[in-house]
N, C-alpha and C positions, 0 to 999 in steps of 0.2 A: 742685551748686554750682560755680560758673567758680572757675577755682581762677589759671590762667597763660594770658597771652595773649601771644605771641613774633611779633614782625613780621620780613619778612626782605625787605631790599631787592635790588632791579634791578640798583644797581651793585655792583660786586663791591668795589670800595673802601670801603665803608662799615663807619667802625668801628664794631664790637659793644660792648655794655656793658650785660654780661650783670647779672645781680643777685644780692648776696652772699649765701650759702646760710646764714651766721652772721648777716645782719643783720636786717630787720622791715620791714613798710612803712611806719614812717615815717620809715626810713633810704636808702629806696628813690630814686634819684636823676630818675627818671622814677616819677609818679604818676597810676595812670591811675581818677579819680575817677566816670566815667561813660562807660557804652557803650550806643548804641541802636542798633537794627536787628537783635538777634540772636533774633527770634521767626519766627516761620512768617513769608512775606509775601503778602500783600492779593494773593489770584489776581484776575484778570479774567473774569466770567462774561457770555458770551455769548448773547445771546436773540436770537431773530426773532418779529415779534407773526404770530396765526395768520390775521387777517385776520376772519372772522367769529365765532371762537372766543373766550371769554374766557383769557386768559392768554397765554404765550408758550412760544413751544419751545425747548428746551437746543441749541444749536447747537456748543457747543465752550466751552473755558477752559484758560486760562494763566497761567502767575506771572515777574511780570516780574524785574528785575533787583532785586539786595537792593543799600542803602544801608547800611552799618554808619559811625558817626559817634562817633568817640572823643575823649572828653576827658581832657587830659593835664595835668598839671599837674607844672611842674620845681622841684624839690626839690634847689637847688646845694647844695655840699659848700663851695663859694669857695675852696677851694684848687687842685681841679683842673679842678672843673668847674662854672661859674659860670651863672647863667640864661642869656645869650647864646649860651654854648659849648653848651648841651642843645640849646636853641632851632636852634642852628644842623646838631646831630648829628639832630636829627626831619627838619629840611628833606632829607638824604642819605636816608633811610626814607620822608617822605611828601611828596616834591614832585608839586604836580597835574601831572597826565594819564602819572606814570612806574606800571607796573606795582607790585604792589605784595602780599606773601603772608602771610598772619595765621595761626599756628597757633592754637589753642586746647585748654587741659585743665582738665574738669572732673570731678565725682564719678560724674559718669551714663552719659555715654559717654565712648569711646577719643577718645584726640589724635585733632581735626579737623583740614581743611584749606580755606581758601578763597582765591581768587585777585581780585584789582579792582584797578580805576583810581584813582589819588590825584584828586577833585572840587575838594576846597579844603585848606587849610591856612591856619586863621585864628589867628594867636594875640594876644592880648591884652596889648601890651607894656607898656602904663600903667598897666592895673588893679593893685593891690594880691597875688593870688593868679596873676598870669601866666598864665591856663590857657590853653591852644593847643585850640582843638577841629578836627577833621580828619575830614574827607565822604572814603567809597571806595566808589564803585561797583561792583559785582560783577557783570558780567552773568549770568553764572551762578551762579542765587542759592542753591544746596543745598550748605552743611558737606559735605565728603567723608572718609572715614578713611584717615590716612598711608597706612597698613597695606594693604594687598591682602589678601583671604581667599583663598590658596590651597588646594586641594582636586585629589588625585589618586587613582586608581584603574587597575583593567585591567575591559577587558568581557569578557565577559558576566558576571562575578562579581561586580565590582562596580558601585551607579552612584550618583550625583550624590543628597546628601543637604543642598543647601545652606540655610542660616538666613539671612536677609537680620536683621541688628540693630538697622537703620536702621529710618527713617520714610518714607522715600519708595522707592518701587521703584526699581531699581535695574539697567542691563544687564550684561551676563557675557560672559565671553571664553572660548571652548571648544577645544582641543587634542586633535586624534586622531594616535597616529601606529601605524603598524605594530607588534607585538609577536609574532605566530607564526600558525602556521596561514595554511589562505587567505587571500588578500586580501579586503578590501572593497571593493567597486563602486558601493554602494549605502547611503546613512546616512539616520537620521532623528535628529532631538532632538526630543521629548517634554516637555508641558510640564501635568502633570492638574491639573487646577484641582477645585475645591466643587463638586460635583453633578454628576462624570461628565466636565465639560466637557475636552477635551485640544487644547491647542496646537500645532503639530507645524513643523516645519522641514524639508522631505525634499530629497535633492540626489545627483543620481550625481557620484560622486567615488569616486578610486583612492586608499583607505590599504594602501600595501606596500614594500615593500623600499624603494622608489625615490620615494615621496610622502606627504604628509600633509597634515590637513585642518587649519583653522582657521578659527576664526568669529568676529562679535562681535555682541550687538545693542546695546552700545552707543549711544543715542541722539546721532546726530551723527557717529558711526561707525561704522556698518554694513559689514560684511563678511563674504563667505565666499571660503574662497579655496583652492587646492591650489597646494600647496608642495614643489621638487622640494630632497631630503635634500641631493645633492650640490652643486647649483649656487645651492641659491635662487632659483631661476626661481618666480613666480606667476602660475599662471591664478585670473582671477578665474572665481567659480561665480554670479554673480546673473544673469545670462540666464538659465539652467540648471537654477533653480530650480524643484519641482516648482508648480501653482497649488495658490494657496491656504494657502503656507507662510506662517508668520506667527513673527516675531522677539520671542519673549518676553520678557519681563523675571524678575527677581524681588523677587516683594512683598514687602512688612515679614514676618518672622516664618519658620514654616516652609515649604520648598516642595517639591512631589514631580516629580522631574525622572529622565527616563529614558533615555539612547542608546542604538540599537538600528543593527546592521549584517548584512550575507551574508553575510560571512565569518569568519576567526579571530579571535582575541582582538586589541585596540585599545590601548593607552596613554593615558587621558584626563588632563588637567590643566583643572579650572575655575578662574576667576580674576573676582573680580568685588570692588568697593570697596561698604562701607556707606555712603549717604548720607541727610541727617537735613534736615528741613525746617527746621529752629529747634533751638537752644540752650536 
């Protein structure tokens, strides 16, 4: 069950007016009586006809931008803060086209996070119940957790046991650095999937006294990269890549992930956020 929905605006002047931990919601100064958009959203499925065939072919699919549309209703106190003054404290939070950040906490999963465009800001000045309803766009439509799931180990003892909590897959950010022994010249990340199937990412890359590796597959940010410890200097590694490497994700639930190198032991740090299709 949605329990708190916290907005937080663009400007940084905007006063806050948070909500009394001793009062109730119907003491509640801002009342937010309906929110749509927080389900899965309407992917787009793509077909090609076969031409002589009955039916069509799966060509691809994508899910566009979410719309989440709140309804608000101001609940003055008249003394300090009057329908006008609320109405006017939402306009600093939801003026269209200013960015705009929605937390949410419910009983199922962790504080989310989503980011969108203020659409409209309509509110009903003469009606009886004053409600404001308010369109945000989100091009990027998937809930994300505050939180990061960080994960660390050393190789060859240890490696990558991560749980995605989420509903939608999800990409990771991977940290090699030097710990002892020979260097590394040589990495792979591993990625076994149901029935044998293996992922893999291979790349010559120096982890040692003097550099370290970093990844992402990230959707939208991809990366590999060697990193010198003293300068920060980066070379990128995607020319370099061996063929046929392929930038995993991870799926809802459990995943079996393995990094493997030539030489001594490694320093790994994973890093990856839960992302949820719907609320």
């Amino acid at each position: 069950m949605l329990q708190t929905v916290r907005a937080f605006s663009a400007w940084e002047s905007a006063v806050e007016l948070p909500l009394d931990p001793s009062g109730s919601a119907a003491t509640d100064l801002l009342q937010i009586t309906n929110i749509d958009g927080l389900g899965p959203v309407t992917a787009s499925i793509n077909t090609a006809p076969f031409g002589s065939l009955d039916g069509d072919s799966y060509v691809g699919s994508a899910v566009g931008a979410r719309n989440i549309v709140l309804t608000v209703k101001p609940n003055p106190d008249w003394a300090t803060w009057t329908y006008e003054a609320l109405r006017q404290l939402l306009n600093t939070y939801f003026m269209p086209k200013r960015m705009v950040r929605l937390v949410f906490e419910s009983d199922e999963v962790p504080e989310v996070e989503i980011f969108g465009f203020v659409e409209s800001n309509e509110p009903q000045i003469f009606s009886k119940e004053g409600e404001i309803q308010i369109s945000v766009i989100c091009p990027y439509p998937y809930f994300t957790s505050v939180d990061p799931v960080v994960m660390s180990g050393v190789f060859p003892a240890d490696q990558p046991e991560p749980v995605n909590a989420g509903t939608i897959e999800t990409g990771f950010q991977l940290q090699l650095d030097y710990a002892s022994g020979a260097a590394n010249n040589y990495l792979q990340i591993l990625m076994v999937r149901s029935g044998g199937l293996v992922e893999a990412l291979r790349v010559l890359s120096d982890v040692d006294a003097n550099n370290y590796f970093r990844m992402s597959t990230v959707p939208g940010n991809k990366y590999a990269q060697s990193v010198a410890v003293s300068s920060g200097l980066i070379t990128n590694l995607l020319s370099i890549l061996e063929a046929g490497s392929v930038w995993s994700v991870l799926q809802p639930g459990e995943n079996v992930m393995s990094i493997g190198g030539n030489g001594g032991d490694m320093n790994w740090t994973l890093t990856y956020y839960n992302r949820y299709g719907g609320l």
